[in-house]
VMD Tcl script that builds the backbone (N, CA, C; Angstrom):
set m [mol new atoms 411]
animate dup $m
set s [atomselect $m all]
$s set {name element resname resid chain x y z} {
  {N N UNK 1 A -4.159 -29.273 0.136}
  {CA C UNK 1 A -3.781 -27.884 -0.112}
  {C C UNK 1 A -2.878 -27.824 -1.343}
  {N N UNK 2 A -2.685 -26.931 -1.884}
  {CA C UNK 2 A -2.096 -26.747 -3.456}
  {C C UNK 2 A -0.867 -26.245 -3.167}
  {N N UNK 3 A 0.055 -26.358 -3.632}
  {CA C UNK 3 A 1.346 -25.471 -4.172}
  {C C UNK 3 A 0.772 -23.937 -4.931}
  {N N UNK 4 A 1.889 -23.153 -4.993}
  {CA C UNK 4 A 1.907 -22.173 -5.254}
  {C C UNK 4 A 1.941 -23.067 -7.139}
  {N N UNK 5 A 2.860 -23.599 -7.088}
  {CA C UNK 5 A 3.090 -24.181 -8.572}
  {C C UNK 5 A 1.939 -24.292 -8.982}
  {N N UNK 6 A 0.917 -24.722 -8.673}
  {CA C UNK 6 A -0.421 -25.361 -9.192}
  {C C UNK 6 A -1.184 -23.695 -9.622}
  {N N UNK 7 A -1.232 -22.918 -9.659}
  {CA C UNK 7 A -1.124 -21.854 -9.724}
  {C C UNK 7 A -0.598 -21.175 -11.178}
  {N N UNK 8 A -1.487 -20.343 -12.574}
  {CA C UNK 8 A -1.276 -20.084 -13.739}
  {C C UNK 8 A -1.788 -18.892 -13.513}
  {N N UNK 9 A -0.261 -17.452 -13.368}
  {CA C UNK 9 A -0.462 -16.709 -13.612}
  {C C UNK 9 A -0.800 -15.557 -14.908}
  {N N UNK 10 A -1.660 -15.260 -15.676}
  {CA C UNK 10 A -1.883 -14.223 -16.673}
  {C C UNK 10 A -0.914 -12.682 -16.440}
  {N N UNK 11 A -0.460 -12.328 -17.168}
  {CA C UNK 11 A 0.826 -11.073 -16.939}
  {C C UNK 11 A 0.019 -9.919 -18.054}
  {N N UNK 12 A -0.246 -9.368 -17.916}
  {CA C UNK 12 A -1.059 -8.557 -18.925}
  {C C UNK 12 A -0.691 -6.549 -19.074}
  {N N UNK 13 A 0.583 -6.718 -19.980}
  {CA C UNK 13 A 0.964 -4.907 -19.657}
  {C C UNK 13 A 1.454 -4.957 -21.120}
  {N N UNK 14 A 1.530 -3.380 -21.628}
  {CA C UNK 14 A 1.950 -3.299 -22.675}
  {C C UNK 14 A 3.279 -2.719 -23.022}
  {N N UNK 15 A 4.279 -3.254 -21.577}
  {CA C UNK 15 A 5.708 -2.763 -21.659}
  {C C UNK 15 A 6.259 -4.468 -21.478}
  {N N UNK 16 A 6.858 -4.552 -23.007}
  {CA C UNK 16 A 7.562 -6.076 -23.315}
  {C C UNK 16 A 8.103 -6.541 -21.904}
  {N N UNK 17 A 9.331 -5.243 -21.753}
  {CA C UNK 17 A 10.439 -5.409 -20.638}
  {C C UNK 17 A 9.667 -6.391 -19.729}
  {N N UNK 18 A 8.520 -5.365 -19.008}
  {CA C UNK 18 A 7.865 -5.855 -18.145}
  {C C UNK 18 A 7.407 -7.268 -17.513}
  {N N UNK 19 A 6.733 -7.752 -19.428}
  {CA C UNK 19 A 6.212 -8.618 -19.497}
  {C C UNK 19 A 7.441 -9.886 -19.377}
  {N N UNK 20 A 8.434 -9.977 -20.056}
  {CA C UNK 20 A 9.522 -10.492 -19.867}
  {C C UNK 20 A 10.262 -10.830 -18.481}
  {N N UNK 21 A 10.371 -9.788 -17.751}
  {CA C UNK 21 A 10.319 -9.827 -15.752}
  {C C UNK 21 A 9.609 -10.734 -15.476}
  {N N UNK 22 A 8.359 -10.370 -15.571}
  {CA C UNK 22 A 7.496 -11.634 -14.647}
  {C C UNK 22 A 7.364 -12.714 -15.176}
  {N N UNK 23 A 7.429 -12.741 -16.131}
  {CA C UNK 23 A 7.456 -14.438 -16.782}
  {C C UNK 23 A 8.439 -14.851 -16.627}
  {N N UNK 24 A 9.707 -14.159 -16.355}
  {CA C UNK 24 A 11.279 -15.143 -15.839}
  {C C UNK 24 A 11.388 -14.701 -14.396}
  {N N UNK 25 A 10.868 -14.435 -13.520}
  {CA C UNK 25 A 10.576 -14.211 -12.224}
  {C C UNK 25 A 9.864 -15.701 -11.970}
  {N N UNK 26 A 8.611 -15.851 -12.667}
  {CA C UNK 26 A 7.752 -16.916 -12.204}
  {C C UNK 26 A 8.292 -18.555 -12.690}
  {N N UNK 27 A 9.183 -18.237 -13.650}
  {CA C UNK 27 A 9.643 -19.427 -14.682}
  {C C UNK 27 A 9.926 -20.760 -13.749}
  {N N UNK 28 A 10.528 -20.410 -12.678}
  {CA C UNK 28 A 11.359 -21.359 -12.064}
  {C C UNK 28 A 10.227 -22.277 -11.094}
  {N N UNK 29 A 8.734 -21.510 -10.650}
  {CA C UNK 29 A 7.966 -22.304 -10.060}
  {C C UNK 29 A 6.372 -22.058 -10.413}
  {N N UNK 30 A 6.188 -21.009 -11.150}
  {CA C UNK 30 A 4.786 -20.653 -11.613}
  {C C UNK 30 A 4.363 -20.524 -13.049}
  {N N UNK 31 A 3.547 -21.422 -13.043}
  {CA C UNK 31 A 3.582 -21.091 -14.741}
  {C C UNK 31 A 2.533 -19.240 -15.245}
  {N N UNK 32 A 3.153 -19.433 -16.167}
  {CA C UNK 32 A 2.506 -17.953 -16.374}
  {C C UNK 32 A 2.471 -17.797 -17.986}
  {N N UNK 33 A 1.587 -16.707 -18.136}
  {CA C UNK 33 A 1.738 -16.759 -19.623}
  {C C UNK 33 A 1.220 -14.713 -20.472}
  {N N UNK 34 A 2.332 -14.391 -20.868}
  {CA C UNK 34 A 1.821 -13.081 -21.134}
  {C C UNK 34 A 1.041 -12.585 -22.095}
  {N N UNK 35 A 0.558 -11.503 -22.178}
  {CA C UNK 35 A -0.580 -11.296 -22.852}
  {C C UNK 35 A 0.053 -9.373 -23.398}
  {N N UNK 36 A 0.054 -8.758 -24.371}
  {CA C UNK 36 A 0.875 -7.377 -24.640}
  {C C UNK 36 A -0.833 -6.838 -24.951}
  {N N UNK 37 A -1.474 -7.001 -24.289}
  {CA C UNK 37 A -2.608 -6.201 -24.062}
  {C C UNK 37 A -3.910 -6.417 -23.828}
  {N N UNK 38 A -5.220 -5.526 -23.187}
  {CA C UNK 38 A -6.659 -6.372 -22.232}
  {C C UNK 38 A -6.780 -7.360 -23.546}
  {N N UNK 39 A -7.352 -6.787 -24.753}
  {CA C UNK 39 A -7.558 -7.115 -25.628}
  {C C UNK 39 A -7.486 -7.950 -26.024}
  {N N UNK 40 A -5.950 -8.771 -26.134}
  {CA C UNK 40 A -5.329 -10.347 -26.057}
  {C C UNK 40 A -5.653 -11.173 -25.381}
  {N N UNK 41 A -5.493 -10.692 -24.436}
  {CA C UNK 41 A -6.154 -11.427 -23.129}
  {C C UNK 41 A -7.515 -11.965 -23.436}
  {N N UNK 42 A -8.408 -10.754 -23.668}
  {CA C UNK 42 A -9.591 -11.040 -23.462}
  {C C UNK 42 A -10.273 -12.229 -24.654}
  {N N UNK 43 A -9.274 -11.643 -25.800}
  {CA C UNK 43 A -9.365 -12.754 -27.275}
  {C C UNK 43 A -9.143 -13.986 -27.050}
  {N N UNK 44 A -8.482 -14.395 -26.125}
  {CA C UNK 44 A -7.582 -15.407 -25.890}
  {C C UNK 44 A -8.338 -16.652 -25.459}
  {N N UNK 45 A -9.439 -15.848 -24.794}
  {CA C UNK 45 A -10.355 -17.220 -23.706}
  {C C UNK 45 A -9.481 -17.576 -22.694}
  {N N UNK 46 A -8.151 -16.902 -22.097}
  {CA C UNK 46 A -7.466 -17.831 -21.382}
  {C C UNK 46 A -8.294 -17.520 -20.199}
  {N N UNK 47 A -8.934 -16.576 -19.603}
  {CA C UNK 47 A -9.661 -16.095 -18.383}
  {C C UNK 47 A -10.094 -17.861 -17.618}
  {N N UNK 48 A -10.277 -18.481 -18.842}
  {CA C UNK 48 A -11.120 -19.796 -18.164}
  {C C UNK 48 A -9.499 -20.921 -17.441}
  {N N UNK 49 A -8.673 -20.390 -18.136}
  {CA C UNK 49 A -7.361 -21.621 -17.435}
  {C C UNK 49 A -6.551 -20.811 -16.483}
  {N N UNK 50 A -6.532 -19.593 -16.641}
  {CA C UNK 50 A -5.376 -18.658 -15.462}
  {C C UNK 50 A -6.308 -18.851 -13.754}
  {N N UNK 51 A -5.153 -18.851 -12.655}
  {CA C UNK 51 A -5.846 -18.617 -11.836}
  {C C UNK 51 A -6.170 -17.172 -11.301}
  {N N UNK 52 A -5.352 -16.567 -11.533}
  {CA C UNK 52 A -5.011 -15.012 -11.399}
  {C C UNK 52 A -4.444 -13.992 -12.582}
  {N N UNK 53 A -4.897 -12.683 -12.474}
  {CA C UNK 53 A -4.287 -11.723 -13.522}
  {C C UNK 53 A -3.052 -10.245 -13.219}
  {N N UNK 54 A -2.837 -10.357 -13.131}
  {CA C UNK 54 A -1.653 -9.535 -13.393}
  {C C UNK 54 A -1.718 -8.296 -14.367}
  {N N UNK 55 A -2.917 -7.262 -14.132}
  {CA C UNK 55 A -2.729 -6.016 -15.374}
  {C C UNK 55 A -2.277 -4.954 -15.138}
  {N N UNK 56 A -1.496 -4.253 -15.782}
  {CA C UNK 56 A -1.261 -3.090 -15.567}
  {C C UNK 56 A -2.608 -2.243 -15.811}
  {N N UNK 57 A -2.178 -0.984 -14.742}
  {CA C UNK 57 A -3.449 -0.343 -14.950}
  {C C UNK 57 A -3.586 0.785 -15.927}
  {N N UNK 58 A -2.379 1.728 -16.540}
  {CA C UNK 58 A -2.595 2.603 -18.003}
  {C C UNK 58 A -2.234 1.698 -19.246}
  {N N UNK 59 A -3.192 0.728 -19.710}
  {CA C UNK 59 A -2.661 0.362 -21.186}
  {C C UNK 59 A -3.537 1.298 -22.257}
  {N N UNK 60 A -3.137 0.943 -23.272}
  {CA C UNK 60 A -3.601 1.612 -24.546}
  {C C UNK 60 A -4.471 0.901 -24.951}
  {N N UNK 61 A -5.980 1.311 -25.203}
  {CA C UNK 61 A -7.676 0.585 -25.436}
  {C C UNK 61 A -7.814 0.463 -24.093}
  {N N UNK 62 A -8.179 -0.870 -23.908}
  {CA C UNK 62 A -8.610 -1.205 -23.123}
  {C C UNK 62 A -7.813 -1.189 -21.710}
  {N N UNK 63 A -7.879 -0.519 -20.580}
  {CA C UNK 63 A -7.118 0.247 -19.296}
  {C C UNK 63 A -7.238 -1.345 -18.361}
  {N N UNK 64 A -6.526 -1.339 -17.876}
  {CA C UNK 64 A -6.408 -2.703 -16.522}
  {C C UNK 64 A -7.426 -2.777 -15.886}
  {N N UNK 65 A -8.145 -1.321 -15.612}
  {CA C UNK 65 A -9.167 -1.151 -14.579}
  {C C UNK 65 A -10.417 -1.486 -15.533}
  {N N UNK 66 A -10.401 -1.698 -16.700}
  {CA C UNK 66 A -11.865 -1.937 -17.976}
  {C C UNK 66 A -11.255 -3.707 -17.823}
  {N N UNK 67 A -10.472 -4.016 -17.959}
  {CA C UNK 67 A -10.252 -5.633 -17.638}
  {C C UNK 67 A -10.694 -6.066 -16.210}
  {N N UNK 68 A -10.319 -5.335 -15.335}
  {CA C UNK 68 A -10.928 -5.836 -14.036}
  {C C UNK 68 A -12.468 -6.342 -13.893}
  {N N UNK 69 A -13.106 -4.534 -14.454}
  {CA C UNK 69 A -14.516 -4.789 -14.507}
  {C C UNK 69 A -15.233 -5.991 -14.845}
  {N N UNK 70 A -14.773 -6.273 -16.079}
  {CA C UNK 70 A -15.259 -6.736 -16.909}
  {C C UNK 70 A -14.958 -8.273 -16.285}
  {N N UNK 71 A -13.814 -8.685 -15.752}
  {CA C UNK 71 A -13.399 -10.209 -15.602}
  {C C UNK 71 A -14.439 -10.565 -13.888}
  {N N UNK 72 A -14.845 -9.187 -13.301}
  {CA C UNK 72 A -15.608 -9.435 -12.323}
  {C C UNK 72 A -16.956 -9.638 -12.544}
  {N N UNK 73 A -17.274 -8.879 -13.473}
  {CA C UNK 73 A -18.597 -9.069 -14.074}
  {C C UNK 73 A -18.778 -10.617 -14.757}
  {N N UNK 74 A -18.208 -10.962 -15.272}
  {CA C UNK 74 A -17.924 -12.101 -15.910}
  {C C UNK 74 A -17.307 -13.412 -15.012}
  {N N UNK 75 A -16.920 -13.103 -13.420}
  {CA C UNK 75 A -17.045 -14.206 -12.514}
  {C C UNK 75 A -15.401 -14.767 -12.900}
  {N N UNK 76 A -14.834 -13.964 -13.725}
  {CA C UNK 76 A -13.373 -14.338 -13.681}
  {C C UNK 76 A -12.615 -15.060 -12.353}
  {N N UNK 77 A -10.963 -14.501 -12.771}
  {CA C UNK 77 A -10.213 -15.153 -12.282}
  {C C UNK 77 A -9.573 -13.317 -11.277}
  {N N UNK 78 A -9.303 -13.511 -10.154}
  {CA C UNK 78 A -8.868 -12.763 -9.127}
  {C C UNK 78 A -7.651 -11.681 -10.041}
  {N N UNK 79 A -7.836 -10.329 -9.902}
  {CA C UNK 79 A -7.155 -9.592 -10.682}
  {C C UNK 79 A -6.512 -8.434 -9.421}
  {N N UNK 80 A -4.521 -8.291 -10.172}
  {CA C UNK 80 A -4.281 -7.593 -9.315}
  {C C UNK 80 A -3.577 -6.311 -10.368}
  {N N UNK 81 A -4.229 -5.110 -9.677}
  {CA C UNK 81 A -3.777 -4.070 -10.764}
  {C C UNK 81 A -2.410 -3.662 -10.366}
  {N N UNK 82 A -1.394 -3.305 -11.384}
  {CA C UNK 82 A -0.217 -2.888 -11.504}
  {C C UNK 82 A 0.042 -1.084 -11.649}
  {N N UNK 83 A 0.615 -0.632 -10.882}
  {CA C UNK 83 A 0.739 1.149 -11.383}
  {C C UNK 83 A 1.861 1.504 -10.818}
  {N N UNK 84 A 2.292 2.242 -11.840}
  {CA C UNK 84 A 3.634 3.615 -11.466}
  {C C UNK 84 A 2.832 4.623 -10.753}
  {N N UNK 85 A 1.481 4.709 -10.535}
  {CA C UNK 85 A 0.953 6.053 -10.240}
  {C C UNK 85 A -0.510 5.707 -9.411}
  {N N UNK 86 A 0.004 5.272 -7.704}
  {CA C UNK 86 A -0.504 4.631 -7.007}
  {C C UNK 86 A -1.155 6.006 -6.263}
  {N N UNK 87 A -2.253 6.765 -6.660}
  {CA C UNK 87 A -2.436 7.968 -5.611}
  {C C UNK 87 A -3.606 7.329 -5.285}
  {N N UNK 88 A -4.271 8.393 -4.425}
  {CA C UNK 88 A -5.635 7.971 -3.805}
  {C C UNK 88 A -6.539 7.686 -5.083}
  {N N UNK 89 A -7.102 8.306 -5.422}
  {CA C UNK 89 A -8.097 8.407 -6.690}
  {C C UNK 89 A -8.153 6.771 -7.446}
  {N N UNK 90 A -6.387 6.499 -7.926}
  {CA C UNK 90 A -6.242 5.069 -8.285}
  {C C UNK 90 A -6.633 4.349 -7.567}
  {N N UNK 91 A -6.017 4.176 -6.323}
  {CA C UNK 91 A -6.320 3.209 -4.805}
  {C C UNK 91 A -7.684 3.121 -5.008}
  {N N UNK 92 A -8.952 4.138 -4.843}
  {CA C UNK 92 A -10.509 3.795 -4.453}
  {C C UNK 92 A -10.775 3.128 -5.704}
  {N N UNK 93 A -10.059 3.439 -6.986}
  {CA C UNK 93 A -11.233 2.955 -8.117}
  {C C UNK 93 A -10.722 1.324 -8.312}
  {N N UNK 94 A -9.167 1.144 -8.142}
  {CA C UNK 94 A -9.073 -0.419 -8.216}
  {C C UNK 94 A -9.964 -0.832 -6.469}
  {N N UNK 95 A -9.910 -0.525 -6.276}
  {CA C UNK 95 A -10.618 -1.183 -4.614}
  {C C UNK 95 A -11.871 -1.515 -5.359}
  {N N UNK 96 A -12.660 -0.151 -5.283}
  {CA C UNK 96 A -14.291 -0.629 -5.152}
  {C C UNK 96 A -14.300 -1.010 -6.634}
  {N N UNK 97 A -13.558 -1.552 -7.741}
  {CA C UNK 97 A -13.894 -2.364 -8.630}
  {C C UNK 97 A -13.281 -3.839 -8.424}
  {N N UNK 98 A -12.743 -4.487 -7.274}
  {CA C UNK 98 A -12.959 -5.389 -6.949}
  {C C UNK 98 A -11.629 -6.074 -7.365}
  {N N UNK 99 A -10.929 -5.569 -7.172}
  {CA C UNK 99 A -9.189 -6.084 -7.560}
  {C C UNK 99 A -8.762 -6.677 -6.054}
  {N N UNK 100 A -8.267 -7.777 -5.901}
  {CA C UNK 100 A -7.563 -8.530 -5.198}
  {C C UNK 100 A -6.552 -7.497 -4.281}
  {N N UNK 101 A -5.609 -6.789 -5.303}
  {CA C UNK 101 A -4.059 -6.023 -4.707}
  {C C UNK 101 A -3.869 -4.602 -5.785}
  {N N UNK 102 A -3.613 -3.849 -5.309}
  {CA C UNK 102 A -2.749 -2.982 -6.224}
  {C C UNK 102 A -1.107 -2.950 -5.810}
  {N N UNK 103 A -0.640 -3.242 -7.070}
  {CA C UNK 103 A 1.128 -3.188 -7.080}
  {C C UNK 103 A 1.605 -2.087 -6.981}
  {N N UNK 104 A 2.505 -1.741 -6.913}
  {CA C UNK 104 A 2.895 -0.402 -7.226}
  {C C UNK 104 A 4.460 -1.068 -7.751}
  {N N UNK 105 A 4.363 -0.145 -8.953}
  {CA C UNK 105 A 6.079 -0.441 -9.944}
  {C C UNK 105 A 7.416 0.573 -9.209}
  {N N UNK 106 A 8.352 0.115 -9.438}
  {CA C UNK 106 A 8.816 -0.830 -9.461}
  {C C UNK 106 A 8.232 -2.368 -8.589}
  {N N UNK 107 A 7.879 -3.348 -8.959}
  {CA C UNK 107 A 7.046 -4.084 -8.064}
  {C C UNK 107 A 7.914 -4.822 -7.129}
  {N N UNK 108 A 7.701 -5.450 -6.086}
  {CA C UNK 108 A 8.596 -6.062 -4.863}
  {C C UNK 108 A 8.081 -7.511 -4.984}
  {N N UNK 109 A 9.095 -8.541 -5.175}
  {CA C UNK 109 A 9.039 -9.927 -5.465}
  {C C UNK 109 A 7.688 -10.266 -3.660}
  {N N UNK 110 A 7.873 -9.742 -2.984}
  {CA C UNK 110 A 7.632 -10.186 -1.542}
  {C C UNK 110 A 5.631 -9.871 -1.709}
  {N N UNK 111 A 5.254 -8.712 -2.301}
  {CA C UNK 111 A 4.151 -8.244 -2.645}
  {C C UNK 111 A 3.570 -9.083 -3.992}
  {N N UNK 112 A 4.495 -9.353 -4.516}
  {CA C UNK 112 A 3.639 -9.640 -6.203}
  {C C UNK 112 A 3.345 -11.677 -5.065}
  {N N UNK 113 A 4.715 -12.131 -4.616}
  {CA C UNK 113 A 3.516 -13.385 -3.808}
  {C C UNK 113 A 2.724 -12.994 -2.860}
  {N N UNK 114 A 2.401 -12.135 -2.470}
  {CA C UNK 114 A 1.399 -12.070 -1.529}
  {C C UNK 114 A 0.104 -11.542 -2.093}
  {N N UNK 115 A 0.275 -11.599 -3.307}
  {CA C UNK 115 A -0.664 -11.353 -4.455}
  {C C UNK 115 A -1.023 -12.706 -4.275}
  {N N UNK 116 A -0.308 -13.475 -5.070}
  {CA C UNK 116 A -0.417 -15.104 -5.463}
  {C C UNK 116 A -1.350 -15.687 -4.772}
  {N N UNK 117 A -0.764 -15.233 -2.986}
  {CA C UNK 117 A -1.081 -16.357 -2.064}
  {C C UNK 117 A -2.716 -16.086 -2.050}
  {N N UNK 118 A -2.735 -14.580 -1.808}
  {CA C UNK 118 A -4.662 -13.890 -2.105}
  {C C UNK 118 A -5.165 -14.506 -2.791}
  {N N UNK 119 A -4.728 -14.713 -4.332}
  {CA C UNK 119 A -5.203 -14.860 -5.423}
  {C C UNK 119 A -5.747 -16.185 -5.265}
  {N N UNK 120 A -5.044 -16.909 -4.311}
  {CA C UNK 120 A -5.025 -18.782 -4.672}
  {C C UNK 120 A -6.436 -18.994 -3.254}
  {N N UNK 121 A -6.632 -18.182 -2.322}
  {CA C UNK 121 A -7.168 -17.924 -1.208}
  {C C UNK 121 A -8.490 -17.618 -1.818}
  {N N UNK 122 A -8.721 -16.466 -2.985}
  {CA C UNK 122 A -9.854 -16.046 -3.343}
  {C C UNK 122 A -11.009 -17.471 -4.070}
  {N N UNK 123 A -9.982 -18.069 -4.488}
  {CA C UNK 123 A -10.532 -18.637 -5.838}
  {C C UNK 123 A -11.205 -20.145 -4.613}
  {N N UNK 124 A -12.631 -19.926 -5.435}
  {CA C UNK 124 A -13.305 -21.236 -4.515}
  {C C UNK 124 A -13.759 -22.219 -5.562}
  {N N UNK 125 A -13.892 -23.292 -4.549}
  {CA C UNK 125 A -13.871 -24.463 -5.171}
  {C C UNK 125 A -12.429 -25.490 -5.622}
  {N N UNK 126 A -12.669 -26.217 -7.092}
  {CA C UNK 126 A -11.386 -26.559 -7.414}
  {C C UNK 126 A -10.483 -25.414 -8.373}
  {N N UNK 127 A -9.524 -25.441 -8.055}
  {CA C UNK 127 A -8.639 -24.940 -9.202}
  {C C UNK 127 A -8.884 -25.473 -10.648}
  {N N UNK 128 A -9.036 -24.926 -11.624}
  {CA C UNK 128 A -8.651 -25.069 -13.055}
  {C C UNK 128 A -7.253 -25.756 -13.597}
  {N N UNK 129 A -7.847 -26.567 -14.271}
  {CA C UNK 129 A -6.635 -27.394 -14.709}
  {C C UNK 129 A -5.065 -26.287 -15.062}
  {N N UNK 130 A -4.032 -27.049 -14.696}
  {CA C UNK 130 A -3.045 -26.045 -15.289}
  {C C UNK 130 A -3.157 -25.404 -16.695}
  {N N UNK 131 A -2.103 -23.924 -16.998}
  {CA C UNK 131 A -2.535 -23.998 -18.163}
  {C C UNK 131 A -2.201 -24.909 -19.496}
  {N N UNK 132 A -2.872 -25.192 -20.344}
  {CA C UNK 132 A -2.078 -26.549 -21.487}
  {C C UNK 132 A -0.513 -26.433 -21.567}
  {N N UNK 133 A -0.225 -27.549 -22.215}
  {CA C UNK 133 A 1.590 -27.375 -22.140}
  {C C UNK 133 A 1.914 -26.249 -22.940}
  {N N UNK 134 A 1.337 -25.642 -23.982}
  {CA C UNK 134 A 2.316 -24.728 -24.506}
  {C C UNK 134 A 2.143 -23.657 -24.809}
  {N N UNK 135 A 3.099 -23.127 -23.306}
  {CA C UNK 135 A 3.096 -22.257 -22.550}
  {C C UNK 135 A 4.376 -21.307 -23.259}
  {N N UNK 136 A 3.930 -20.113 -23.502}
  {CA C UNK 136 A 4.820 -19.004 -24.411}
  {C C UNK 136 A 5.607 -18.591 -23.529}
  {N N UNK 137 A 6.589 -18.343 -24.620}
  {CA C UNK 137 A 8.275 -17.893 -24.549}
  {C C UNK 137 A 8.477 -18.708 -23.296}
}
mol reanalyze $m
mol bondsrecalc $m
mol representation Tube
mol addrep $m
């Protein structure tokens, strides 16, 4: 069975602050690595080393919920959408597009691992190597 450590979270929002939180939230046992938009992300190729994603769901271009699609379509890595603005309408469209969790912001350390633990639960087979050593900010 794996550690949570074994475990490379993707952080993907286009509020720095944000991005800064969860990467020193996770620092101490998860590696993680942020991304200031889908776009980056998606440029990045990291989809193939993260085990899980972390997007907010209003960014600018490309929306959390157009990253979801797309990383499901594409057999990705387990995605959990992030929102200040958790109503019904949001709730059905991250659901039936196949998101792991929806967060709701301010987010709760107790929810974002019970993301993790899903995330590490979803993913079959072996895990993906960690991500390479050099790992931003």
């Amino acid at each position: 069975m794996h550690s949570l450590s074994h475990i490379t979270v993707a952080i993907v929002d286009d509020d720095q602050f944000l991005l800064e939180s969860l990467h020193d939230f996770f620092a101490m046992s998860i590696p993680s690595k942020t991304y200031r938009s889908a776009e980056e992300f998606l440029k990045s190729g990291d989809a193939q080393w993260v085990h899980c994603v972390l997007a907010d769901f209003k960014m600018p271009g490309i929306s959390g919920l157009q990253l979801l699609e797309t990383l499901v379509r594409e057999g990705g890595p387990p995605v959990c959408i992030m929102t200040s603005f958790a109503d019904d309408r949001t709730r059905a469209a991250v659901h039936s597009g196949g998101a792991v969790g929806l967060l709701e912001k301010p987010i709760s350390s107790a929810n974002l691992l019970n993301f993790i633990s899903a995330s590490k639960r979803k993913v079959t087979g072996v895990l993906p190597p960690r991500y390479p050593p050099s790992r931003d900010q």
